[in-house]
C-alpha positions as CSV (number, residue, x, y, z in Angstrom):
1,X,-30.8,-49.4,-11.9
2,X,-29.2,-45.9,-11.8
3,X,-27.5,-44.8,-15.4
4,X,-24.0,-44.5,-14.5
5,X,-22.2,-41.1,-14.6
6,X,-19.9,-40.2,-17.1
7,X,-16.7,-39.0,-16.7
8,X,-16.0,-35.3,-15.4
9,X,-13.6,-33.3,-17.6
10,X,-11.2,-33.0,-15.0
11,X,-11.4,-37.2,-14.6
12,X,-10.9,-37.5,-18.5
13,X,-8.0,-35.0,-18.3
14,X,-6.1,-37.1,-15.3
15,X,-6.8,-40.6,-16.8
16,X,-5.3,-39.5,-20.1
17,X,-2.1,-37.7,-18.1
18,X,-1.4,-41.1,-15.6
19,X,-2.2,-43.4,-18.3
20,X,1.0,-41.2,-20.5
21,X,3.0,-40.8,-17.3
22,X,2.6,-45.2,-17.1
23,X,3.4,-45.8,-20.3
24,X,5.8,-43.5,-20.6
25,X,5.8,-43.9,-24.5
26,X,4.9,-41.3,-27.0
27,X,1.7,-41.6,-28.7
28,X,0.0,-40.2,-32.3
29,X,-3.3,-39.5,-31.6
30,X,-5.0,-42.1,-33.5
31,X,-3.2,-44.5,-30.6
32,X,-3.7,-42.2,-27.8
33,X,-8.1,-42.2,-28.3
34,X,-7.7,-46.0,-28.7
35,X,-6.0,-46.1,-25.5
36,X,-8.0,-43.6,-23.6
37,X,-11.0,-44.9,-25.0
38,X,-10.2,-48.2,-23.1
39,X,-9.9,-46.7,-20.0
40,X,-13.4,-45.0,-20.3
41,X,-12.6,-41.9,-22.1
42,X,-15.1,-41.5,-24.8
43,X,-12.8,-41.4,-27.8
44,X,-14.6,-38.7,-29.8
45,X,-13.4,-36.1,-27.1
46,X,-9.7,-37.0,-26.5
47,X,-8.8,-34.7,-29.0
48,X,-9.5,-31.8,-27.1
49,X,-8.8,-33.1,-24.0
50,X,-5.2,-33.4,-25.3
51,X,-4.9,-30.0,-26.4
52,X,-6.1,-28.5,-23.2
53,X,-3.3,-30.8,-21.5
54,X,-0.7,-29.8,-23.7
55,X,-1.5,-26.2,-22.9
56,X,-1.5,-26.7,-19.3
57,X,2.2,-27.8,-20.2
58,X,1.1,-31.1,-18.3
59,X,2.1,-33.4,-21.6
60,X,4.3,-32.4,-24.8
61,X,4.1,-32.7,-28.6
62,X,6.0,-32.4,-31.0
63,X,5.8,-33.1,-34.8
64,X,8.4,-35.4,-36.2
65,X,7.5,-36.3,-40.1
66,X,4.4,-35.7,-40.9
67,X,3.0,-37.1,-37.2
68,X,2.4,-35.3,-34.5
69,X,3.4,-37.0,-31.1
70,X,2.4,-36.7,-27.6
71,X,4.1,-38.0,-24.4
72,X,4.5,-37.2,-20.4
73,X,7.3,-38.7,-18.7
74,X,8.0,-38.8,-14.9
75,X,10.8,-36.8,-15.1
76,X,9.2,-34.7,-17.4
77,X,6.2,-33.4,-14.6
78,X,9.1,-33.6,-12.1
79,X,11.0,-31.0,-14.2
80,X,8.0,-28.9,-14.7
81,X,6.9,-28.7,-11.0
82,X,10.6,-28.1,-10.1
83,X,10.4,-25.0,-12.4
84,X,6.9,-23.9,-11.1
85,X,8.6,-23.7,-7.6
86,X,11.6,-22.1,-8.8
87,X,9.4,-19.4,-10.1
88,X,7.3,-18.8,-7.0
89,X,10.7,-18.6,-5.2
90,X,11.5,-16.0,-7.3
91,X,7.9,-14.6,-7.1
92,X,8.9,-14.4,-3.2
93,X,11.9,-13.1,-3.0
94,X,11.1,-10.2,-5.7
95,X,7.7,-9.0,-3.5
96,X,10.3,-9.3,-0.1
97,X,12.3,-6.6,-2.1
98,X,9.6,-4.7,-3.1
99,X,8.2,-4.6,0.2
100,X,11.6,-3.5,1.6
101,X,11.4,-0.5,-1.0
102,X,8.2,0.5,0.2
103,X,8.9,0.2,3.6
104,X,11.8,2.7,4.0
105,X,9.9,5.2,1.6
106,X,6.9,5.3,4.0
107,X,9.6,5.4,7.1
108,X,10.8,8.4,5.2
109,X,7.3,10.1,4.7
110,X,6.2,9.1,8.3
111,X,9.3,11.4,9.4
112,X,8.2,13.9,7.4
113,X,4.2,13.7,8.0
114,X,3.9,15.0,4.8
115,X,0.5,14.4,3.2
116,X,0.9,13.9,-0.7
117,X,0.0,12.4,-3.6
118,X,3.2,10.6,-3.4
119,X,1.5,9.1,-0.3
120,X,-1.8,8.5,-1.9
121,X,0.5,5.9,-4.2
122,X,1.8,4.0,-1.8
123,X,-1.6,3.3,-0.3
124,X,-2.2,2.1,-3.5
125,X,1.0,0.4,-4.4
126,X,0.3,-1.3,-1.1
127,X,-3.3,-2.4,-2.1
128,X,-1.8,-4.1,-4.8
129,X,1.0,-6.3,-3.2
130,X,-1.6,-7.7,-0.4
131,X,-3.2,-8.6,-3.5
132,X,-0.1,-10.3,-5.1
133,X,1.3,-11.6,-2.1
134,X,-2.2,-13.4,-1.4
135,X,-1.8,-15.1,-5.2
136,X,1.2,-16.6,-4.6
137,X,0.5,-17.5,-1.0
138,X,-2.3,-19.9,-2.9
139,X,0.3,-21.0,-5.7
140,X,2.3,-22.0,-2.4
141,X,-0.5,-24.1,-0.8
142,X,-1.7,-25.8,-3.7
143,X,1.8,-26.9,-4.5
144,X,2.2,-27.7,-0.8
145,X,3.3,-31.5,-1.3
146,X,5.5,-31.2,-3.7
147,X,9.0,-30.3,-2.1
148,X,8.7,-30.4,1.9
149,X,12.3,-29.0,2.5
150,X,11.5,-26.2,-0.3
151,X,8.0,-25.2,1.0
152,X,9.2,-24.6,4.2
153,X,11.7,-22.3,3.4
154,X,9.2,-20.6,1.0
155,X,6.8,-20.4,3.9
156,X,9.5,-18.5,6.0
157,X,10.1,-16.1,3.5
158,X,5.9,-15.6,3.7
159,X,6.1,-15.0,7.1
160,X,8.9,-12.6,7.1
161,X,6.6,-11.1,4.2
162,X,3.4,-10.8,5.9
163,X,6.0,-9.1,9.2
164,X,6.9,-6.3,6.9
165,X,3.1,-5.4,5.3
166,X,1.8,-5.3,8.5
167,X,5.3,-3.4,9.8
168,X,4.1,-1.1,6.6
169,X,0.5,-0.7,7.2
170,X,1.1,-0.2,11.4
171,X,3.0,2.7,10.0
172,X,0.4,3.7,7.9
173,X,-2.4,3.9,10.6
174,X,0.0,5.9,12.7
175,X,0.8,8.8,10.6
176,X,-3.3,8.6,9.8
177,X,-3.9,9.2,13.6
178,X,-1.1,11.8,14.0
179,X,-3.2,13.8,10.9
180,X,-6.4,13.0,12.8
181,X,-4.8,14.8,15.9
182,X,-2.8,17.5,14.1
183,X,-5.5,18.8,12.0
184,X,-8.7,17.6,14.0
185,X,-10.4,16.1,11.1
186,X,-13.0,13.3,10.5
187,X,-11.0,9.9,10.2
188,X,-13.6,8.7,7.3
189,X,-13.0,11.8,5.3
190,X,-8.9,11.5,5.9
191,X,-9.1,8.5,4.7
192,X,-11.2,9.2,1.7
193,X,-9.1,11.9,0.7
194,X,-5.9,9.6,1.0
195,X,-7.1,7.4,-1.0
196,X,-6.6,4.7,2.5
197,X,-9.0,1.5,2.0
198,X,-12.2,0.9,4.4
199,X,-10.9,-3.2,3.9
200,X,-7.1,-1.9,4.8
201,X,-6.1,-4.3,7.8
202,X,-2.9,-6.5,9.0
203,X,-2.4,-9.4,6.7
204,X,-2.7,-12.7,8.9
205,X,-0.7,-15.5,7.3
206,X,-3.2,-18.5,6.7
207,X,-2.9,-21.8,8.2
């Protein structure tokens, strides 16, 4: 007979969460390994497992006499989740403004064609918000399930995101080939000069 596997951290971590969530009673910690322990949890480790909770902000303590309590209420992960999406809404809206910014700068140095280090920084300043824009495009999937109506007003404010960086770097690649043209020099050298990325591409919105 095959020795049976223990219990994953991640296993220990949602037994101890649903069993809170269940109850929904506050517990010392003296009653909290007893009860873990009962549902598999070795008791030894609940401890830590508890503290890695609390700072996930999935349960809460507090200290009232000289005991220090934990609980996690319905409401309580409801609230949480709420303010998570509230904050990725936010996330949203601020990189749609930022992208706006950006967008009628470079209009205004395509009509110039001037070639600058002011240039050089939005290529950069672009770099960066693919980057953040793909962070929060994960924070939006893996919290997917959570509010249908929400997530599908967050995900129209992705697409009309991912319109204006690709609105942005079309722009981009056309004052490149106008320099290209203009002063009939190597494209790999432009670009190296410019600081433009070899990985710089349109942003496809994943499925």
């Amino acid at each position: 007979m095959s020795k049976k596997r223990g219990l994953s951290r991640e296993e220990k971590k949602k037994i101890i969460a649903d069993m809170m969530q269940a109850s929904q009673e506050p517990y010392a910690l003296p009653d909290l390994e007893a009860a873990a322990s009962k549902l598999g949890v070795v008791r030894q480790t609940v401890k830590d497992i508890v503290q890695e909770l609390v700072s996930e902000d999935t349960i809460s303590t507090d200290k009232i006499g000289v005991t220090v309590f934990y609980w996690s209420f319905p409401s309580d992960a409801a609230t949480k989740k709420q303010r998570t999406l509230d904050q990725l809404t936010q996330n949203v809206q601020h990189l749609k403004e930022k992208l706006e910014l950006l967008k009628k700068e470079n209009e205004e140095l395509t009509a110039g064609r001037e070639e600058s280090e002011e240039r050089t920084g939005k290529l950069q300043q672009l770099k960066a918000l693919r980057e953040e824009k793909g962070k929060i495009e994960e924070q939006i999937t893996q919290l997917s399930s959570t509010d249908p109506a929400l997530m599908a007003a967050m995900e129209e404010d992705t697409k009309v995101s991912i319109e204006a960086i690709n609105r942005w770097t079309d722009n981009i690649y056309s004052v490149r080939s106008w320099a290209v043209k203009k002063f009939s020099c190597n494209p790999k050298e432009l670009d190296v000069q410019f600081g433009i990325p070899e990985e710089m591409d349109y942003f496809e919105q994943h499925q």
